[in-house]
C-alpha positions in Angstrom: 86.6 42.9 3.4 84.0 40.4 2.2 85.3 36.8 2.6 83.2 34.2 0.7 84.9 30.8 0.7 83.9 27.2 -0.3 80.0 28.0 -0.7 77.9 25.9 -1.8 73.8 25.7 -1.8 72.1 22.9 -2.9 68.2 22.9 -2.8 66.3 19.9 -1.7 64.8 19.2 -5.2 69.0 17.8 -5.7 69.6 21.3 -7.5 72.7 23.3 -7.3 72.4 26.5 -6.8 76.0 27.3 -6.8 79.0 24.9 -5.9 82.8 25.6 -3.7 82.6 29.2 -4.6 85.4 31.4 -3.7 85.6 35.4 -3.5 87.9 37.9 -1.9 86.8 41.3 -2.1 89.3 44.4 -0.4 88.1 47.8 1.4 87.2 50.3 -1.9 86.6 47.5 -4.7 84.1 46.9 -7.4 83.5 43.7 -8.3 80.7 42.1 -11.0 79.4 38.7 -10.8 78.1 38.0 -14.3 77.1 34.7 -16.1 73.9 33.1 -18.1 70.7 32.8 -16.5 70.4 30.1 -13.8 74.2 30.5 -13.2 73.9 30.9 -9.6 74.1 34.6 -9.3 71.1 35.0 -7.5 71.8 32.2 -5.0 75.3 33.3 -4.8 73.8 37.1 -3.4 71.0 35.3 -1.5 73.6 33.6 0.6 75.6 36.7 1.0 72.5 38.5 2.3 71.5 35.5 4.4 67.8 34.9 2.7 69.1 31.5 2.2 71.2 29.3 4.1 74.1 28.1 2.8 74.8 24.1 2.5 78.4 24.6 3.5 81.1 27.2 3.2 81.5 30.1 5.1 80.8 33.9 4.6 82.1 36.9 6.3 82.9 40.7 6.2 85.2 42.9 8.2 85.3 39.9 10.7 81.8 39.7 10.8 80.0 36.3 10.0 77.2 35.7 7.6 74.0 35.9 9.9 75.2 38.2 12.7 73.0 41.5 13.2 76.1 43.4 12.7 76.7 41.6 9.6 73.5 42.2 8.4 73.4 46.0 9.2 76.9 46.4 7.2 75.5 45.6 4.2 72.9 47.6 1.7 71.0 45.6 -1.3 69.3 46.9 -4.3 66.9 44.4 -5.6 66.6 44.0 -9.6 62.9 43.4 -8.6 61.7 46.6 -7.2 59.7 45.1 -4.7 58.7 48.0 -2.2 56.1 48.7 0.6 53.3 49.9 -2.5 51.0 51.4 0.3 53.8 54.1 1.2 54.8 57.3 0.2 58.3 57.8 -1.1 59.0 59.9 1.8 57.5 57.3 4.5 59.8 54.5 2.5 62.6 56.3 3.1 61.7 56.6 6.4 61.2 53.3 7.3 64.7 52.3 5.5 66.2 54.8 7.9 65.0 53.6 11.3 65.5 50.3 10.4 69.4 50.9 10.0 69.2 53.4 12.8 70.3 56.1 10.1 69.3 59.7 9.6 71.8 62.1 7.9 69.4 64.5 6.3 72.4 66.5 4.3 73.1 62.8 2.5 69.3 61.7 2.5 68.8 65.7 0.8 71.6 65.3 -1.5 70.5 61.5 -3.0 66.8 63.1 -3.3 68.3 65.8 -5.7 70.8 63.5 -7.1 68.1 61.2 -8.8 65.5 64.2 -9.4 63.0 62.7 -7.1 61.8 66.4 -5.2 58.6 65.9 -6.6 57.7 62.9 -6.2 58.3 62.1 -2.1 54.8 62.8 -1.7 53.3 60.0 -4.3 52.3 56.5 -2.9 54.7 54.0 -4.5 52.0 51.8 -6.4 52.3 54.5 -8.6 56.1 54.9 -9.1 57.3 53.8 -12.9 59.9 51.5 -13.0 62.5 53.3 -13.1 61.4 55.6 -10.2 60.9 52.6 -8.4 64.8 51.7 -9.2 65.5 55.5 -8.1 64.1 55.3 -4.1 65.8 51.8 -3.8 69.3 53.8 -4.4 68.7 56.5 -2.7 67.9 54.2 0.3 70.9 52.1 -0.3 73.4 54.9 -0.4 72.3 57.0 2.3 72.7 54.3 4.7 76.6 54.8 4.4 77.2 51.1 5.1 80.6 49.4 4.0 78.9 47.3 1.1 76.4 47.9 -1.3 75.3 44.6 -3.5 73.5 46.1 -6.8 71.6 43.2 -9.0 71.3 44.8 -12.1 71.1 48.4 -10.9 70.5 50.3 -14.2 67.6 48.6 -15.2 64.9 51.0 -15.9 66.8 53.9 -15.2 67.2 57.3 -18.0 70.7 57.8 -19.0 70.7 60.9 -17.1 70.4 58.4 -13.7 73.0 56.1 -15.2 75.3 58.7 -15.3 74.3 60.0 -12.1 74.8 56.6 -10.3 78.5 55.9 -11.8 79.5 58.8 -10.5 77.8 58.0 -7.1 79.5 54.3 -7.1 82.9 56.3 -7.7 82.5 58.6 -4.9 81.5 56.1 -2.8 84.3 53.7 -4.0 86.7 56.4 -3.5 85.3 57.2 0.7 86.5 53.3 1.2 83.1 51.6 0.5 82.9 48.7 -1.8 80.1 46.9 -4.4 79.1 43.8 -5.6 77.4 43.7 -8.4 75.3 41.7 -10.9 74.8 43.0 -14.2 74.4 41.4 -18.0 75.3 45.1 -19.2 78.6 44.2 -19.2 80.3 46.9 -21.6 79.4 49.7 -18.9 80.1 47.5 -16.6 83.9 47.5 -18.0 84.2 50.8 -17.6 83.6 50.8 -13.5 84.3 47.1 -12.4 87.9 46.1 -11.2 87.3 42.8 -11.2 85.0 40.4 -12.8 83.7 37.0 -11.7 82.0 34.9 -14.4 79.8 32.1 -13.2 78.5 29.6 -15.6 76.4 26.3 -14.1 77.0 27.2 -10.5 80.6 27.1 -10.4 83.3 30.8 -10.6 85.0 30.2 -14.5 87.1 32.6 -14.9 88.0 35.8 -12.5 90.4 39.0 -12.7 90.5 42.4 -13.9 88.9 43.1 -17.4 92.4 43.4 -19.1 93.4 40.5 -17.9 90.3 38.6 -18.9 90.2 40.2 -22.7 93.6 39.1 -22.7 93.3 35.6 -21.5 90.6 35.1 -24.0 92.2 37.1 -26.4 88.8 39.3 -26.6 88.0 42.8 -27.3 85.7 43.4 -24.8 84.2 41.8 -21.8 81.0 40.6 -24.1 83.2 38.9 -25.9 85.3 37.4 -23.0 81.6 36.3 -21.5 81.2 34.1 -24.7 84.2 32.5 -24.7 84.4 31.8 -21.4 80.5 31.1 -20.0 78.5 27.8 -21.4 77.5 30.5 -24.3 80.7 29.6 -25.9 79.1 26.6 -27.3 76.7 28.5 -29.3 78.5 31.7 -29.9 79.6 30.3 -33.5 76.1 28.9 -33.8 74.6 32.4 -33.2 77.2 34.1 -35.7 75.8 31.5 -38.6 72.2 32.0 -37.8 72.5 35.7 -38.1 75.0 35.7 -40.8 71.8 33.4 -42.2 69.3 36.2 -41.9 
């Protein structure tokens, strides 16, 4: 279970990054941060990851605290940057990913290769991966690693709907083996369809939280777009947006 109580990050410019936030997440749960830009997503998965420290709080999973090599080597993280090693092949990235997690199933390693169509391409030096290929051998890496949490920012960005579909499935099966996955995502209508809980963040501080039902009807919303307007800063300019356009 992933235990994230009280955080707070403040940056020395007098920023807040994000401020007494609170999560629970169980063994074989999907959960989505989501809110505006500058919400405090980003800091709020920095701090789980331990790139940043945080100003107070206190982070753990399975027992585990925030910072511990155990912790660290629980937890998998695709990047909505795909920042890789460039001067590698796909096949020497995955590599590396591997022995640094002390890792090797080849049968699962095999199996993610086919999964995302990527055969062909193991042999190609990164720099000269698309996007979306990019995206591809981060998840492969991610999931082959078997660890107990997988934190995905915005992992369908860049990907063909082929991969998309691919990777839902994957998050279920892996879901269903007793993993679990935070996520970040502004694509909030697939997200609905996977998530079982949502936490909406809006100027640093959790807003509103709970199961997309109970969010739609708290906000008395049709979907979770919607329920992201009402609830998120946005809502202040979601009747100025529906003028403007009705304007056009």
């Amino acid at each position: 279970m992933l235990k994230i109580e009280n955080v707070t990050k403040k940056y020395s410019n007098g920023i807040t990054g994000i401020e007494n936030f609170s999560l629970s997440m169980a063994d074989s749960e999907i959960v989505c941060i989501a809110g505006p830009n500058g919400s405090g997503k980003t800091t709020l998965i920095n701090c789980v990851l331990d790139v940043i420290p945080m100003t107070s709080g206190s982070i753990s999973f399975n027992g585990l605290p925030c910072g511990k090599e155990e912790y660290k080597q629980s937890i998998a993280y695709v990047a909505d940057e795909t920042i890789l090693i460039d001067s590698l092949s796909g096949e020497e990235y995955i590599d590396f990913i591997s022995a640094m997690y002390g890792k090797h199933d080849e049968v699962k390693r095999n199996s993610l290769i086919e999964l995302f169509s990527m055969q062909g391409a193991l042999k190609q030096i990164v720099s000269t991966y698309s996007h979306g290929m990019r995206k591809k051998l981060q998840l492969i890496c991610a999931f082959m690693l078997e660890c107990k949490l997988i934190i995905l920012d915005e992992p369908t960005r860049g990907l063909d709907v082929e991969s998309i579909v691919s990777l839902k499935k994957l998050m279920k099966k892996y879901q269903a083996a007793g993993g679990s996955i935070l996520m970040s995502t502004h694509n909030l209508s697939a997200a609905e369809s996977y998530c079982d809980r949502f936490s909406i963040i809006s100027g640093g501080a959790l807003i509103a939280e709970g199961t997309a039902e109970e969010l739609k009807s708290r906000y008395d919303a049709d979907n979770m777009e919607e329920v992201f307007m009402k609830s998120s800063v946005l809502s202040e300019r979601s009747e100025r947006i529906e003028e403007i356009i009705a304007g056009m």
